[in-house]
C-alpha positions in Angstrom: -114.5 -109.5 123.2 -112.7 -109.5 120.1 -113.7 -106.0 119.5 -112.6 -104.9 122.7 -109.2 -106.2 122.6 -109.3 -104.7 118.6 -109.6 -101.2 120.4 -106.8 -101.5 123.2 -104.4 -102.7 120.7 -105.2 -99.8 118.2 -105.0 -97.4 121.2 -101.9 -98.5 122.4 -100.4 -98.4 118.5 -101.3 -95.0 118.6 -99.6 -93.5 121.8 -96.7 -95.5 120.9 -96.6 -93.4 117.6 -96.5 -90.2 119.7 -94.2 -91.3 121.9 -91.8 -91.9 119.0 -92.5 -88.8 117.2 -89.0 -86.8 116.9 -89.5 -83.4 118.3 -85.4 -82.7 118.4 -85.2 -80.7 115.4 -87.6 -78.0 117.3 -85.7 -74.8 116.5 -87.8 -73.2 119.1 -86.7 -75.5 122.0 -88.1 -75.9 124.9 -87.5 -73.3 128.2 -87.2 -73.9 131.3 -87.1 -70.1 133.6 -85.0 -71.2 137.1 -84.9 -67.7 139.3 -82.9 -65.0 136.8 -82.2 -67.8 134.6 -83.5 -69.1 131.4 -82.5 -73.3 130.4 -82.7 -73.7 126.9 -83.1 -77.3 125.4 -82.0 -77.2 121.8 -80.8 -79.5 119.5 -80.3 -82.2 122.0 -80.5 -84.9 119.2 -77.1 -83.4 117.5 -75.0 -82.7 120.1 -76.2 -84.6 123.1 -76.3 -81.4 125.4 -78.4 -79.0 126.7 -77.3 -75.5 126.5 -77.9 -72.8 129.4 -78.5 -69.0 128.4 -79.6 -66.2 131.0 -81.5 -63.6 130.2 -79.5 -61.6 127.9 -78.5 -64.9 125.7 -74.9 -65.1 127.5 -73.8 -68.7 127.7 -73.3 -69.9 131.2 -70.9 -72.3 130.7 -67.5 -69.6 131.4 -69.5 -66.2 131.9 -71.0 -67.1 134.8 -68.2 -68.5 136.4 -66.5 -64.7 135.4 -69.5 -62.8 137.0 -68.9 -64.8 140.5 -66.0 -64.2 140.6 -65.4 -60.6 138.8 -62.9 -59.0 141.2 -63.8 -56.1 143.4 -61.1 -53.8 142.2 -59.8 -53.3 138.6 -57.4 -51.1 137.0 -57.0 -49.3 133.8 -53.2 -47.8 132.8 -52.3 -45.0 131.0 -55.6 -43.0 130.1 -55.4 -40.3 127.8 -57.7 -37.4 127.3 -57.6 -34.5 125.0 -60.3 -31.4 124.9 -60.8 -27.7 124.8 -60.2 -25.3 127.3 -61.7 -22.1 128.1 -62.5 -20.0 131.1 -65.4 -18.3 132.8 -64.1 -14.9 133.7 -65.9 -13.4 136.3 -63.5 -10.2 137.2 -64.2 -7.1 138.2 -62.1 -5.3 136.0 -62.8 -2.0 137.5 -62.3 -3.3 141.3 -59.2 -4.8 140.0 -57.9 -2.0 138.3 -55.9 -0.8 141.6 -54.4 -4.0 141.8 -50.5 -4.3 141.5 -50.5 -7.8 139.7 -52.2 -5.9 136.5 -49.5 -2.7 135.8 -50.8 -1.1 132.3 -48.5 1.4 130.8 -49.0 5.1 132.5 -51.8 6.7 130.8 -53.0 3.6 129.3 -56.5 2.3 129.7 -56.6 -0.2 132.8 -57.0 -3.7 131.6 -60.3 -4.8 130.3 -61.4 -8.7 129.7 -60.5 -8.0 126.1 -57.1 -8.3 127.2 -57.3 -12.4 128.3 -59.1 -13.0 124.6 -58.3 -16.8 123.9 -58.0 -18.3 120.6 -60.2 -20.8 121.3 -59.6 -23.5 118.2 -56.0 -24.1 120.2 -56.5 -23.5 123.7 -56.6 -27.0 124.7 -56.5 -29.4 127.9 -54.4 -33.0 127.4 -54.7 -35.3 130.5 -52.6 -38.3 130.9 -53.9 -41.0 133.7 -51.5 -43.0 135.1 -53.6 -45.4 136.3 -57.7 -45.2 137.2 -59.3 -47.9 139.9 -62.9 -48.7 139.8 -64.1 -50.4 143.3 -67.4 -52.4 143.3 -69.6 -50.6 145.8 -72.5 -52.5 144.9 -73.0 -55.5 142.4 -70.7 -53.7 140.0 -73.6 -51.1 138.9 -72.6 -48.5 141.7 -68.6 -47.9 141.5 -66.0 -45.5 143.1 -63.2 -44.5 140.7 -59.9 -42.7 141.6 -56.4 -42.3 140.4 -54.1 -40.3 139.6 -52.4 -38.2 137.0 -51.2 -35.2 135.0 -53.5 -32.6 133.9 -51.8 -29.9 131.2 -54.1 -26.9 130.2 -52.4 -24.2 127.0 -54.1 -21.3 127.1 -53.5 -19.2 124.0 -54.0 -15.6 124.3 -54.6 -13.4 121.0 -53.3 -10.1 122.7 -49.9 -9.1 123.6 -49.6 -9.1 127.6 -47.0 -10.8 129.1 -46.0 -12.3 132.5 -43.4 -11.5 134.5 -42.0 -12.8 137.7 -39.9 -11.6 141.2 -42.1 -9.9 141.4 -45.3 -11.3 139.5 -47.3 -9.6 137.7 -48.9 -9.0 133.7 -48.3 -6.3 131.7 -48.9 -5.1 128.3 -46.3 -5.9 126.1 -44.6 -3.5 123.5 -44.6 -6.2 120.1 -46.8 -8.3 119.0 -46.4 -12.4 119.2 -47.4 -14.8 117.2 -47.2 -17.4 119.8 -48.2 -15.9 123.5 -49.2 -19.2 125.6 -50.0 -19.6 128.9 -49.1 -23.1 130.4 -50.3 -24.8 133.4 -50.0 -28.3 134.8 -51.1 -30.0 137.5 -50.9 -33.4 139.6 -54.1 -34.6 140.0 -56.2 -37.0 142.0 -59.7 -37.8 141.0 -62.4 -38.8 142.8 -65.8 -40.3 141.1 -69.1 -42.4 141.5 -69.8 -44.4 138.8 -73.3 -45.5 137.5 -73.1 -48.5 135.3 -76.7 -49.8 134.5 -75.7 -53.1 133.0 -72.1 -54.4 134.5 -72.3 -57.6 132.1 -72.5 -55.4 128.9 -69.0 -53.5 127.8 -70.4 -51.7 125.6 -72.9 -50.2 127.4 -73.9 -46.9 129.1 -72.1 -45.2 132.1 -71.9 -41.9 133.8 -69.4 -41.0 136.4 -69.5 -37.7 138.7 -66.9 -36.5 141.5 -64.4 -33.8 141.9 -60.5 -33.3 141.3 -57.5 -32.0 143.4 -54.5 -30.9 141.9 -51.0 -29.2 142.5 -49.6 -27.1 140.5 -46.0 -28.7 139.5 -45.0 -26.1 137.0 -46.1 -23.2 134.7 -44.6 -20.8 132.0 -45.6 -18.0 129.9 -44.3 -19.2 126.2 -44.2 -16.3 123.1 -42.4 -16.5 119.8 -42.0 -13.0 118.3 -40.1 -11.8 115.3 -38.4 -9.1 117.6 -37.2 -11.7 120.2 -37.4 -15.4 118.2 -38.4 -17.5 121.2 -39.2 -17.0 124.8 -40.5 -19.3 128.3 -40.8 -17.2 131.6 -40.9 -20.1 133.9 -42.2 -20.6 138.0 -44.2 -18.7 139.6 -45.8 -16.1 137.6 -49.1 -15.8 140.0 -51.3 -18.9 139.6 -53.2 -20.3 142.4 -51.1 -23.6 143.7 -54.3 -25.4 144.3 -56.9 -26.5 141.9 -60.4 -28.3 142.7 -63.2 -29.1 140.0 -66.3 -30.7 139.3 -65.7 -33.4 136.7 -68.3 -35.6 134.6 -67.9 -38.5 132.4 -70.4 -40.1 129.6 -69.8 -43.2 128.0 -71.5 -45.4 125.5 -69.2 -48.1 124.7 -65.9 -46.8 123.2 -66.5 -43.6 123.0 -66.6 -41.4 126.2 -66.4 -37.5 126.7 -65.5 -35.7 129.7 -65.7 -32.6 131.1 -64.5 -30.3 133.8 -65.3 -26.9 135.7 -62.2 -25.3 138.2 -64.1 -24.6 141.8 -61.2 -22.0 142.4 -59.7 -19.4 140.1 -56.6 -19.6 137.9 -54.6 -16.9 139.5 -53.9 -16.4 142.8 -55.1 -12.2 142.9 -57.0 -9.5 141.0 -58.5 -12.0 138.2 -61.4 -14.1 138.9 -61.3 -16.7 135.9 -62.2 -20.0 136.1 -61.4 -22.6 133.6 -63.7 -25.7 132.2 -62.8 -27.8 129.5 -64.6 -30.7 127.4 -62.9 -33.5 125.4 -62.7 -37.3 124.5 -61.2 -39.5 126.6 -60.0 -42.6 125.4 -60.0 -45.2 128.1 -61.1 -48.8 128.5 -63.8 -48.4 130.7 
């Protein structure tokens, strides 16, 4: 009998020792997985309270109040893009030579493509957004953006042809500039889907595509020449009003580039050049 109750006692000594062995100081913790959730129990000893982490180690306690309640629409202000510009020229030079909006001199060759060379390093393309909207379309990772803003394309030309206007029409020019710019800028509404992957990350990747529509507001011819110091011809000068494009955007967190090719030609007759351009935009989102 004595041995018996010898063996209870030392059995019950010994689950009592377990039961008091401090496991608090686990760095590991113990998990708990509730549906996209992971509830980590750490250091419960120091601080009294569990703390809650989803699956990317974001703290529940004022994120996930913020992703319930993200708002559908939100707005970025004043986004500013700069790139280079360039053109695809697709004329017929030969078809076009009977055209009345390209007069060269009598007895002079008829214009050639050589005659619209760029200088490429400062042909550019700034963009100012006044505002951009991005519209939940479905849990935040599929997004419409639009807005609207002021695209301003400088095209630099390294020959000396010049435009004229009442009537319009280019020419070539007698002098040489060392400036000879051509100027175009439009009002612009852009339309995009945007594919973010992971909404809860800002730093992480996104890709938008859509299209663009545009007025032209105003557009000059700018030269500076020793002959004749400084020169605009301003209005309309033969540019197509209207301007649609395919437009792209790539980002991976800060950093995003852009990109954009014109669905219609510059000018309104005779040449068939359409411009693109690529840049960095700078923009929160």
């Amino acid at each position: 009998m004595n041995r018996i109750v010898l063996a209870v006692t030392g059995i019950l000594l010994t689950i009592s020792g377990f039961a008091q062995t401090d496991t608090t100081n686990n760095d590991q913790g113990d998990t708990i997985h509730v549906g996209n959730f992971v509830i980590i129990k750490k250091n419960k000893g120091k601080s009294g309270n569990d703390t809650f982490y989803n699956r990317d180690n974001i703290n529940l306690g004022s994120n996930y109040y913020r992703r319930r309640h993200r708002s559908n629409i939100s707005t970025n202000w004043f986004i500013f893009d700069l790139g280079f510009a360039n053109w695809r020229d697709k004329t017929d030079y030969a078809a076009a030579a009977g055209n009345s909006y390209l007069q060269a001199a009598p007895g002079a060759p008829s214009f050639s493509s050589n005659d619209f060379s760029l200088r490429n390093s400062k042909s550019s393309n700034v963009n100012i957004w006044i505002f951009m909207q991005k519209l939940n379309l479905y849990r935040h990772i599929i997004n419409l953006k639009y807005g609207l803003g002021l695209e301003m394309y400088n095209y630099r030309y390294e020959t000396n042809i010049s435009y004229h206007k009442d009537p319009a029409y280019i020419f070539r020019d007698t002098i040489s500039f060392s400036t000879n710019k051509l100027a175009a800028d439009y009002a612009t509404i852009p339309f995009m889907i945007n594919i973010n992957p992971m909404p809860d990350r800002r730093r992480g990747l996104s890709f938008s595509v859509g299209m663009t529509a545009g007025y032209l507001y105003a557009s000059r011819n700018k030269q500076i020449s020793s002959e004749r110091g400084k020169q605009k011809v301003k209005g309309d000068i033969g540019l197509e009003k209207w301007r649609t494009a395919y437009v792209a955007e790539v980002g991976l967190g800060p950093v995003r580039i852009y990109g954009s090719y014109s669905m219609n030609a510059l000018h309104e007759q005779a040449l068939k050049q359409y411009p693109y351009v690529i840049g960095m935009r700078f923009s929160n989102w």
